[in-house]
N, C-alpha and C positions, 0 to 999 in steps of 0.2 A: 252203757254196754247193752243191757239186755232191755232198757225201758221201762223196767219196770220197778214198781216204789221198794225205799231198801226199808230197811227194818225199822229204823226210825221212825219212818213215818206209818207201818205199820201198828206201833208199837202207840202213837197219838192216837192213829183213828181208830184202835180200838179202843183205848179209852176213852171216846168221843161217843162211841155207837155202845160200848156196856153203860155209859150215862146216861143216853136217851133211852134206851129197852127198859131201864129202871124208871126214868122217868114217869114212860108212857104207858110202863103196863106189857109191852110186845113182846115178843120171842124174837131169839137170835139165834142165828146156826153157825158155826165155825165150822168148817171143812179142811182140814191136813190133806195135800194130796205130796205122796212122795216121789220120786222118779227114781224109780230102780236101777243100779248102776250105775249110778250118773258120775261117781267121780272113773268109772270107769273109761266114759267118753271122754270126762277132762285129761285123762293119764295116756289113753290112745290115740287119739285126735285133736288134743290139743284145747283151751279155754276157748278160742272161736267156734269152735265146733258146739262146746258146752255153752254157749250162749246162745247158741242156732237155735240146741235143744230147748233151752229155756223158754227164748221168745216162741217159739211153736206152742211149746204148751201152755204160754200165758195166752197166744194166741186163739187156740182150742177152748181156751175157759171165756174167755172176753167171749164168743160166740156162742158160749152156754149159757152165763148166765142172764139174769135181768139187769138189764140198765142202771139199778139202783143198789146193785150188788159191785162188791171191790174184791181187787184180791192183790198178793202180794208175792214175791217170790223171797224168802226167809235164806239164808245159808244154815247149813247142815252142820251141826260139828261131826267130826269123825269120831271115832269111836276105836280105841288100839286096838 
């Protein structure tokens, strides 16, 4: 749908990459970024619209960061 890795394999490569930091000695950064609203656009506009959104903002990050950096797009639970 949106391209990008689901949780699962989030969920490997960080424990792949908290492995190596330990290994190596190096620092690691984890960044949460949320999208505000967002199941607002899925309830207005529909899940293609909410995957528009998505791929744009993996799109945005892919362009920010370095090459040797990943990211993932996680699901949210809702919250009553």
């Amino acid at each position: 749908m949106t391209g990008l890795s689901n949780r699962r394999f989030f969920e490997l490569a960080l424990a792949r990459e908290v492995d190596r930091v330990a290994r190596s000695g190096e620092s690691a950064l984890v960044l949460m970024v949320d999208i505000d609203h967002f199941k607002r656009v899925n309830d207005t506009w529909g899940h293609a619209a909410g995957d528009l959104v998505i791929q744009a903002v993996g799109q945005a990050l892919a362009d920010t960061v370095r090459p040797m950096d990943w990211w993932h797009a996680l699901e949210a639970k809702s919250s009553p």
